[in-house]
C-alpha positions as CSV (number, residue, x, y, z in Angstrom):
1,X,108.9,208.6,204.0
2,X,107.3,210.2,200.9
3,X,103.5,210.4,199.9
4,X,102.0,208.4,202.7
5,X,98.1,208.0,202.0
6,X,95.9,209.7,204.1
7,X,94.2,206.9,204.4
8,X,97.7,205.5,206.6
9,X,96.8,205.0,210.2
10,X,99.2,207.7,212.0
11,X,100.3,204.3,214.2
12,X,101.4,202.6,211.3
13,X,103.0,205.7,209.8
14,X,105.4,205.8,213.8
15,X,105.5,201.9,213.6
16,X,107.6,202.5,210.9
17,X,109.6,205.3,212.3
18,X,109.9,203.5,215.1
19,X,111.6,200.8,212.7
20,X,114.5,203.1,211.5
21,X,114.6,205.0,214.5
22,X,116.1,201.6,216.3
23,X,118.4,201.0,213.4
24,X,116.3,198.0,211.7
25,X,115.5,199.3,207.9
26,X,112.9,197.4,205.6
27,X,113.7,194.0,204.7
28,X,115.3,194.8,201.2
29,X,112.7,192.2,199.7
30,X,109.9,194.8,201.0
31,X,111.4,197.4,198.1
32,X,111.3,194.9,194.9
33,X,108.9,194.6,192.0
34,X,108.3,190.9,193.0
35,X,107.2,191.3,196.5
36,X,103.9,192.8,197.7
37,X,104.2,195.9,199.4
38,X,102.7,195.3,202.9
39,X,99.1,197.0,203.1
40,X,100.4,200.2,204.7
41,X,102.8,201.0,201.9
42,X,100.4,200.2,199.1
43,X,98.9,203.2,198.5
44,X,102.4,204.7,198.4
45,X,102.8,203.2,195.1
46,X,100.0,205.4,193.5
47,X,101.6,208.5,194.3
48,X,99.4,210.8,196.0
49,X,100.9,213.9,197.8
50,X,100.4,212.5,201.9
51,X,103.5,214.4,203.1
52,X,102.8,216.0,206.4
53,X,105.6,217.6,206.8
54,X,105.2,218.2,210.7
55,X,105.7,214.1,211.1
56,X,108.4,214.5,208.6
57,X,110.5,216.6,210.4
58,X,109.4,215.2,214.0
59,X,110.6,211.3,212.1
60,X,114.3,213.1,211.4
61,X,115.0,214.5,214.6
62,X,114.2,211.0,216.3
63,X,116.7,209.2,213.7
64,X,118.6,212.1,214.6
65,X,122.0,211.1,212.3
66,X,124.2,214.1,210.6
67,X,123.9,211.3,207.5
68,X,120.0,211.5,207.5
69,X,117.9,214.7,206.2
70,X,114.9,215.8,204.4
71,X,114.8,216.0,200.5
72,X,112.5,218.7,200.0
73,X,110.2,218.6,196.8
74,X,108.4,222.1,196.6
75,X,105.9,220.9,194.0
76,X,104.9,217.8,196.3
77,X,104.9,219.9,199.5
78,X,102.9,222.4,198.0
79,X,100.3,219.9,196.6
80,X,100.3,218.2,200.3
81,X,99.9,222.2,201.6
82,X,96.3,222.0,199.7
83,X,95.9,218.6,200.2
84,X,96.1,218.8,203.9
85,X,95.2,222.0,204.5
86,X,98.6,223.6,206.4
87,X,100.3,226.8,205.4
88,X,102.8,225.9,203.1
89,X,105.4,228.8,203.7
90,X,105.9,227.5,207.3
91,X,106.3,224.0,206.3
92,X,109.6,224.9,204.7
93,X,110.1,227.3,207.5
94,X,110.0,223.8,209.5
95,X,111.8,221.6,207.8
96,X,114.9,224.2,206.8
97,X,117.2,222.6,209.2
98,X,116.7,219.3,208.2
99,X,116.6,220.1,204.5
100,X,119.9,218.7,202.4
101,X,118.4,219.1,198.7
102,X,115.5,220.9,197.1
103,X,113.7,219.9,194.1
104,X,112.0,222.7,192.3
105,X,108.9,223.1,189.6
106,X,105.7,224.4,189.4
107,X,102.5,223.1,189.5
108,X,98.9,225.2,190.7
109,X,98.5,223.2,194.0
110,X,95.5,221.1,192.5
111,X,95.9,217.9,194.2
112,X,95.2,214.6,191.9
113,X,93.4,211.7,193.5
114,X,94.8,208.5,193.2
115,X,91.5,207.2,191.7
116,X,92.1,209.6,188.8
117,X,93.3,209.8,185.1
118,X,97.6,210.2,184.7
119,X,98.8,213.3,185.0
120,X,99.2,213.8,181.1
121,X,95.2,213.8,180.5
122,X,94.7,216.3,183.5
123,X,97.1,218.9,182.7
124,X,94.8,220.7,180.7
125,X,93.0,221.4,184.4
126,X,96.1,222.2,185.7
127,X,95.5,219.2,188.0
128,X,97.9,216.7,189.5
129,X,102.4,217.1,189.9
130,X,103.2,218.7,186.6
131,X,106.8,219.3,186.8
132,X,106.2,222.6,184.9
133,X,108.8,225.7,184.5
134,X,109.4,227.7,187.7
135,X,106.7,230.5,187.5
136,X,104.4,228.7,185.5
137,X,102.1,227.8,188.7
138,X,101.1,229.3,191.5
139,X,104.1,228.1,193.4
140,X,105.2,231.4,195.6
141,X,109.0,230.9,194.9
142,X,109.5,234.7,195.4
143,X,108.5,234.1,199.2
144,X,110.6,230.5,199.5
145,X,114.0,232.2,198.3
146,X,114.2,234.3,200.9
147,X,113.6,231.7,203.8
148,X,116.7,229.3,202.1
149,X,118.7,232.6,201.9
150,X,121.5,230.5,203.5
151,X,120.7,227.1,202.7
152,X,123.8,225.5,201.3
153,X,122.7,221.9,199.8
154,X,121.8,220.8,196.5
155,X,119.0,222.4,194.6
156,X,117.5,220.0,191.9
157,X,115.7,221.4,189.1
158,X,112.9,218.7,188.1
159,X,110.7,219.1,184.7
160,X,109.2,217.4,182.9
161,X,110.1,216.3,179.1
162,X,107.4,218.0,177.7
163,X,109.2,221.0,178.8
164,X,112.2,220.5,177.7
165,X,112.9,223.7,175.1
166,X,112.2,225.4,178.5
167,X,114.7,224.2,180.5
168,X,117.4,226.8,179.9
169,X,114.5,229.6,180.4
170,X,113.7,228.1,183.8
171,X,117.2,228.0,184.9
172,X,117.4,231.2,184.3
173,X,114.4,232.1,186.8
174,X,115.9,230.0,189.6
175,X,118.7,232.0,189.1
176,X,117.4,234.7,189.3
177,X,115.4,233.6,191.8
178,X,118.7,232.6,193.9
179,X,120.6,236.1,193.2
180,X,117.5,238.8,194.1
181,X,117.7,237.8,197.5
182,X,121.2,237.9,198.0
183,X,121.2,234.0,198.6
184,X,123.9,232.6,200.6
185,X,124.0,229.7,197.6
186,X,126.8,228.9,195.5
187,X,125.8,227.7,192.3
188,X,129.4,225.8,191.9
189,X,127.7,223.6,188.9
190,X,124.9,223.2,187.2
191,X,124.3,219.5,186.2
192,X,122.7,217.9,183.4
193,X,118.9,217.3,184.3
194,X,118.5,213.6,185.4
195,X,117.7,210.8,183.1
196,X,114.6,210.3,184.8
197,X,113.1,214.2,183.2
198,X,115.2,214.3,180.2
């Protein structure tokens, strides 16, 4: 479960663990445009950055399946980091068992309400999930190398399309990135950037 509100009722939030924990999923009606999301999921929808990653990690051992992990967005958890106020470093420290694909940018950890403008009219503030070129922000990715030194799963570069003549020159970073601390990590293929940040 990704970008919970704050305003979510912890209950509601292990209701629905509790739901996937005993093998009953979301009625697939719950997850289309036509139906209205039930009041706990509607904040979801305007993507604020609610991921404790404590509850995250305490929801995936409970599921406990080898099939079932944590997709772990740095630029979200960092926002959440500020957001929330935990130590962002040992949230990845955390979740690292659990983790089966990163997604990497940068942002500067400014939060964006949901009340608040798209994230196009805030960049100039450096406010909101900018998808920005690793290095750019004030994402430590010099400390988070090290802790996946022997992380083996997919790593997902994720920028945005106003970046895209910087594509190759962040590749290059994570790379970089990936090889100064002697990283366990394969880099077996790099794939085209999905569809979605093209």
């Amino acid at each position: 479960i990704e970008n919970t509100s704050p305003e979510l009722e912890e209950e509601s939030l292990w209701e629905l663990s509790k739901r996937f924990s005993n093998n009953r999923m979301f009625p697939s009606s719950v997850l289309t445009p036509q139906t209205p999301k039930p009041i706990f999921l509607r904040e979801i929808s305007k993507y604020n950055y609610g991921t404790k990653i404590e509850n995250l990690v305490e929801q995936v051992k409970k599921i406990d399946r080898e099939n079932v992990g944590i997709t772990f967005d740095f630029g979200h958890a960092y926002l959440a980091s500020k957001y929330y106020h935990f130590k962002f470093l040992d949230s990845i420290k955390l979740a690292l068992p659990y983790i089966k694909h990163v997604h990497i940018h940068d942002c500067f950890g400014k939060p964006k309400q949901s009340y608040e403008e798209q994230d196009i009219n805030l960049i100039q503030f450096g406010i909101g999930d900018l998808h920005m070129p690793v290095g750019w922000g004030a994402i430590p990715y010099d400390k988070i190398f090290p802790i996946l030194k022997n992380y083996n799963g997919v790593i997902s570069l994720e920028l945005k399309p106003r970046f895209k003549r910087f594509y190759k020159y962040s590749l290059e970073r994570v790379k970089e990135l990936i090889e100064s601390t002697s990283n366990n990590h394969k880099l077996k293929q790099i794939s085209p950037f999905s569809k979605q940040h093209d």
